[in-house]
Phi, psi and omega in degrees: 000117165334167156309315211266355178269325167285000181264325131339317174300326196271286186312302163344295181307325189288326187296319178307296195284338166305321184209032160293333165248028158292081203248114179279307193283320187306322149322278234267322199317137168279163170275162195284345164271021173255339165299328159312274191305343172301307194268345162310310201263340155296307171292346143327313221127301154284146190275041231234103162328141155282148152258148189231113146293122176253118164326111191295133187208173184204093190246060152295294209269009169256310179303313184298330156300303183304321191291331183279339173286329188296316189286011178241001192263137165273140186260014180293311213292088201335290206274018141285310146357261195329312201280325181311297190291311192304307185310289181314346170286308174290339152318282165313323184301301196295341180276303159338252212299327156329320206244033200275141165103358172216168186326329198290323201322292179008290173299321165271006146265349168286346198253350135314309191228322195120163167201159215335312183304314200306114185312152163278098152007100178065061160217196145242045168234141186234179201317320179295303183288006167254321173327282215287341192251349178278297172325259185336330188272319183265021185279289167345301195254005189233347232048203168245004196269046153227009171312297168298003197221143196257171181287293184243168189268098186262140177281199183268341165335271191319325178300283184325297201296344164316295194286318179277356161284298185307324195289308191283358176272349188240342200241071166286333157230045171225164167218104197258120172264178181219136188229179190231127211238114166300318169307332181302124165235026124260181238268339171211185178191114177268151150204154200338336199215347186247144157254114186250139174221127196298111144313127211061036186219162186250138160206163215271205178268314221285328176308319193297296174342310207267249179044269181286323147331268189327285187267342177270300200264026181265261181316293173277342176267345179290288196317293187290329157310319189269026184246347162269019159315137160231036175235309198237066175310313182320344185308338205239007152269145210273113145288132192283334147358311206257342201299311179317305169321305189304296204306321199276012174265312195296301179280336158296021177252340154291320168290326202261356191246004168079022189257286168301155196248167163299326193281322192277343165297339173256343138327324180256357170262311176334286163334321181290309176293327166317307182287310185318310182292304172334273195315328177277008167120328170297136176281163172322303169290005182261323156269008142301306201279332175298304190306329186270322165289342172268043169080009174301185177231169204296335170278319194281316203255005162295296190278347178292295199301330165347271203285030151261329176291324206312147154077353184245202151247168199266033194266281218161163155102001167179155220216156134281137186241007162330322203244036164242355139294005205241002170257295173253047121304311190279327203273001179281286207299334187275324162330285194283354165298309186285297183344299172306315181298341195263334176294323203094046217198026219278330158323341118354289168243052143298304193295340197287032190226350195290343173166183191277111180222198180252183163294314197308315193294314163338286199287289196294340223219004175283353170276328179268018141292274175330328188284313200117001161308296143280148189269164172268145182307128192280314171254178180210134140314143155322310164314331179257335165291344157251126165273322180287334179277305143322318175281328177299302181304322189279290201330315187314301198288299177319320153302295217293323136008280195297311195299115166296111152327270167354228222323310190313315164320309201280296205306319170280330164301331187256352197270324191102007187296000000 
């Protein structure tokens, strides 16, 4: 190994020990008893903002490390880029959290995530209008009255002995467990080695399904290929940088395995139009009450509007904009899948499992993947180890691509169909 990779080896470490106990999402979460007293006092009657307290924090002396890790980095350089963006991303993260509970947070989660208006990467469509075409399709075909609601009940018990049968066929040397958390108050939760799924509550087939897709074969395997990284420990860490990418690699693990529904595509649309009403003025309870009116039932649009409040305040007029990655996240990551495949190049995204990185990080950072300088990803989701079975789905899509609806449409209207 060269000089200038060990010293990128060395900064890397420091960035690890600069914001390994900076935790965003867990830091935003509300506890489950204000969701208790919010719907107690709904079913009431009463009209009542949650108050949320957020723990106060002060990382001046954490930026200066990150700044200083950044300013030693060449950005010519891939894996100097890469420490360059990542650092400057936990920068920002860290202003974030200074500014939890007031208007200002905003400005530093758009600039973290985005925000609704924002175009879609090679399109002229941007997030609210791929919402707004999800919401219509599956309206088209469900209505909106089955949104919340499943044919049978799996508990979160069975859900558990489900998912630790399945976890061990694929985490053949980690041991990722699943517990059922009376405290959760969204419906699960991952992290590298844990799964919490929300006590009391009913779930379906298509949950187990998105479940172990999403947060075990993402999510919790990204976190462990980069955490067996043995250069670039940051690999293994969720940089907010990497979240479009991560969510949208998570659902497009749902699409390509038949594991998402229409509904769950209007549920994650939802949300979008939801931060929208936020930034524009609407209070909690008014999008609370929007959740209720597309068919959620009163816990599911309680945490749905949760993650648009989180970390601000709930009277309007400002949003966490975290969940406006996940549509154009999935058309990123499925854009680049077909790419690889037409490149010759679906190796490529093998690597993108190798830890948490962006598409951009993929591309660039891909010769120090050749040397061994980064390890090749330790698990694959099942779906990317049939490769054949991928390619058969991307070809499909890269043909079907060339057909115009519009012209099929004129063409059947002259046929008489």
């Amino acid at each position: 190994m060269d000089e200038e990779l060990l010293r990128y080896r060395d900064l890397d470490a420091e960035l690890v020990a600069a914001v390994k106990d900076i935790k965003m999402l867990s830091t935003l979460s509300w506890p489950k008893r204000v969701q208790d007293q919010f719907l107690s006092d709904w079913r009431a009657g009463r009209r009542q903002l949650p108050q949320i307290e957020y723990k106060k924090f002060g990382f001046a002396e954490r930026r200066k490390q990150l700044k200083a890790i950044a300013q030693q980095c060449d950005a010519a350089h891939p894996i100097g880029n890469y420490l360059q963006r990542t650092a400057h991303s936990w920068q920002v993260a860290t202003l974030l959290l200074e500014h939890l509970g007031s208007k200002q947070m905003t400005q530093y989660s758009v600039q973290l995530y985005g925000r609704p208006g924002d175009r879609i990467a090679g399109s002229a469509v941007n997030n609210l209008e791929a919402a707004q075409h999800f919401i219509a399709a599956a309206d088209d075909i469900l209505g909106n009255d089955a949104l919340g609601e499943v044919e049978y009940c799996l508990s979160a018990e069975i859900l558990k002995h489900e998912m630790e049968h399945r976890l061990a066929e694929v985490f053949t040397q980690h041991k990722v467990s699943v517990v059922v958390d009376p405290d959760l108050v969204a419906k699960a939760a991952a992290g590298p080695t844990r799964i919490r799924l929300r006590q009391s509550t009913c779930f379906s087939e298509y949950d187990l399904s998105q479940l172990l897709e999403h947060e075990a074969f993402v999510h919790s395997l990204t976190s462990l290929n980069g955490r067996n990284q043995r250069n670039l420990g940051s690999l293994g860490l969720n940089s907010p940088r990497i979240t479009a990418t991560q969510e949208g690699l998570a659902v497009f693990s749902e699409l390509v395995t038949g594991s998402i529904d229409i509904m769950r595509m209007k549920r994650i649309s939802l949300r979008i139009l939801a931060i929208d009403m936020a930034l524009h003025g609407a209070n909690f309870i008014e999008v609370f009450h929007f959740f209720l009116e597309q068919g959620q039932s009163e816990t599911e649009s309680f945490t749905s509007a949760m993650r648009v409040f989180r970390g601000v305040p709930t009277s309007g007029g400002a949003a966490f904009t975290k969940d406006t990655v996940y549509l154009h996240g999935l058309l990123s990551v499925h854009t680049f899948f077909r790419w690889a495949l037409r490149s010759g190049r679906l190796d490529l995204a093998q690597h993108l499992f190798a830890g948490k990185m962006t598409l951009q990080d993929v591309v660039e950072l891909e010769p120090h993947v050749a040397s061994g300088f980064i390890d090749p990803p330790m698990y694959l989701p099942p779906w990317m180890r049939r490769s054949n079975g991928l390619a058969g789905y991307l070809s499909f899509s890269l043909f079907v691509n060339r057909i115009r609806l519009d012209q099929v449409e004129r063409e059947h209207v002259l046929m008489g169909v």
